[in-house]
N, C-alpha and C positions, 0 to 999 in steps of 0.2 A: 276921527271915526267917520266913515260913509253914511252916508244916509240908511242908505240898505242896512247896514251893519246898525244904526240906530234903530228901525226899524224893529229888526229882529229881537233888537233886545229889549226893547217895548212888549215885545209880542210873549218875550218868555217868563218876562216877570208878571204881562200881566196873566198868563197861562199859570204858573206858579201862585199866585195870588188866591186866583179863584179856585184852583185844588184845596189850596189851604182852608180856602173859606166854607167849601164844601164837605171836609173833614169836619171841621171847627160845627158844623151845624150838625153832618154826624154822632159829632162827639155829644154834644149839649144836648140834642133827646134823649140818649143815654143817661147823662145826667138826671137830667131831669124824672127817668126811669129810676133810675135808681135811688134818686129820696124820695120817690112819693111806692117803693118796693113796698108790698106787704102791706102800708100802711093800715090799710082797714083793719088788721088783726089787733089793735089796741085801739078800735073802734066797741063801744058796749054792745053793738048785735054781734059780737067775734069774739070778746076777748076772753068772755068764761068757757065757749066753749073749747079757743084754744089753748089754754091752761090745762087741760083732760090731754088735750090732741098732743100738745107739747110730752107732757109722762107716758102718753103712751108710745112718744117715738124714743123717749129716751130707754124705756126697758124693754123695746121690742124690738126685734130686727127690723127693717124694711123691707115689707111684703109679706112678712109670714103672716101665718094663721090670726096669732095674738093681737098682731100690728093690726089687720084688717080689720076684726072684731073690734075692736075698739076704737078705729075711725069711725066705723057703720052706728055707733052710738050715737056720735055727732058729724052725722050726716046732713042736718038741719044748715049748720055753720060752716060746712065743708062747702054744700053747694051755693051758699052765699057767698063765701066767699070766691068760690070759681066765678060766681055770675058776674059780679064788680071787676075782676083782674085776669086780662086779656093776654095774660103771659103764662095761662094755663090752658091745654088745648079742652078739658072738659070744659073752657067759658063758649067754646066754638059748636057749633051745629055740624061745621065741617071743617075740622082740625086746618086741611088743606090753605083755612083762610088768613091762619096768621100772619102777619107780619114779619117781617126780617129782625122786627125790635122786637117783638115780640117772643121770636126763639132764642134770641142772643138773652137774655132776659130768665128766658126759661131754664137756658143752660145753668145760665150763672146761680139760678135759682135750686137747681138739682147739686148742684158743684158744693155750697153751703150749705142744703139739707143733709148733702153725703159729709162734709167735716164736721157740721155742728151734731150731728145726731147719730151718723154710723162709722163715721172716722175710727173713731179711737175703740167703740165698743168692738166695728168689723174685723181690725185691724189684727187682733190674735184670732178673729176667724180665718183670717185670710182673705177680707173680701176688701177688692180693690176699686180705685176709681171705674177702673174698666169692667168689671165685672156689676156694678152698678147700672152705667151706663149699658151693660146687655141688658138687667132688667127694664129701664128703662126705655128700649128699645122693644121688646115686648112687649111691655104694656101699651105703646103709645106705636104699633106697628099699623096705625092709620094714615100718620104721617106720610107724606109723598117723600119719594127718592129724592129729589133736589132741597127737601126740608132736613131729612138727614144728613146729607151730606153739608149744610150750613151746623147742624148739631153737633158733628164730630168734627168739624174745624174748631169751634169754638170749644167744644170735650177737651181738644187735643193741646190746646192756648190754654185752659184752666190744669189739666196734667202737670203741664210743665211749672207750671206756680206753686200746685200739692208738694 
């Protein structure tokens, strides 16, 4: 082999090496996102009042009347817990400031409240992943256009797994 030709393939492994290693660190704050998810809510400032918050998303739709009314009860623990977990844009002053992990995070976080809690009740409503994610594009229409457009890729990668 040439030198040239050694060269090169010096150059593309070590190209190849450090993609991998820059994924690989990618990946791992995700990780790392992911078991320390939610944690607080089995923390004792959270966890009685999310026991309430928990019944009241299993008998109520998401967003109706009922569902809000009985969040607004435990508003105390709601916004405790937005202030500790930065993968809720109410922890932001200006939604705009999240993080990339943070909305990947969020998605994933919307994607589970919609199977654990309105999946299977929605589902002879007819309410679908997609029509979720409109509500929650409503509510959260503070977001910037390039934060949405990261939301609905990640929407669109959790679809395909529902």
């Amino acid at each position: 082999m040439s030198d040239e030709a050694t060269t090169t393939l010096r150059t593309i492994t070590a190209h190849i090496t450090l993609v991998q290693d820059g994924i690989d660190l990618v990946c791992d704050v995700l990780r790392r996102r992911a078991k320390m998810h939610d944690i607080s809510k089995l923390s004792p400032a959270e966890f009685d009042g999310f026991v309430r918050i928990n019944k009241a998303a299993r008998d109520h739709a998401y967003g109706s009347d009922a569902y809000k009314a009985a969040l607004n009860q435990e508003r105390g623990t709601i916004d405790r817990h937005y202030d500790g977990n930065p993968h809720h844009p109410e922890h932001w002053d200006q939604p705009q400031e999240m993080s990339l992990f943070d909305i990947i995070e969020m998605v994933c976080d919307w994607h589970a409240a919609w199977k654990v809690y309105s999946g299977e009740k929605t589902a002879e409503a007819g309410e679908s992943w997609s029509s979720s994610m409109a509500k929650q594009r409503k509510r959260f229409d503070a977001l910037s256009p390039s934060q949405w457009w990261v939301i609905d890729e990640v929407a669109a990668l959790l679809e395909k797994q529902a």
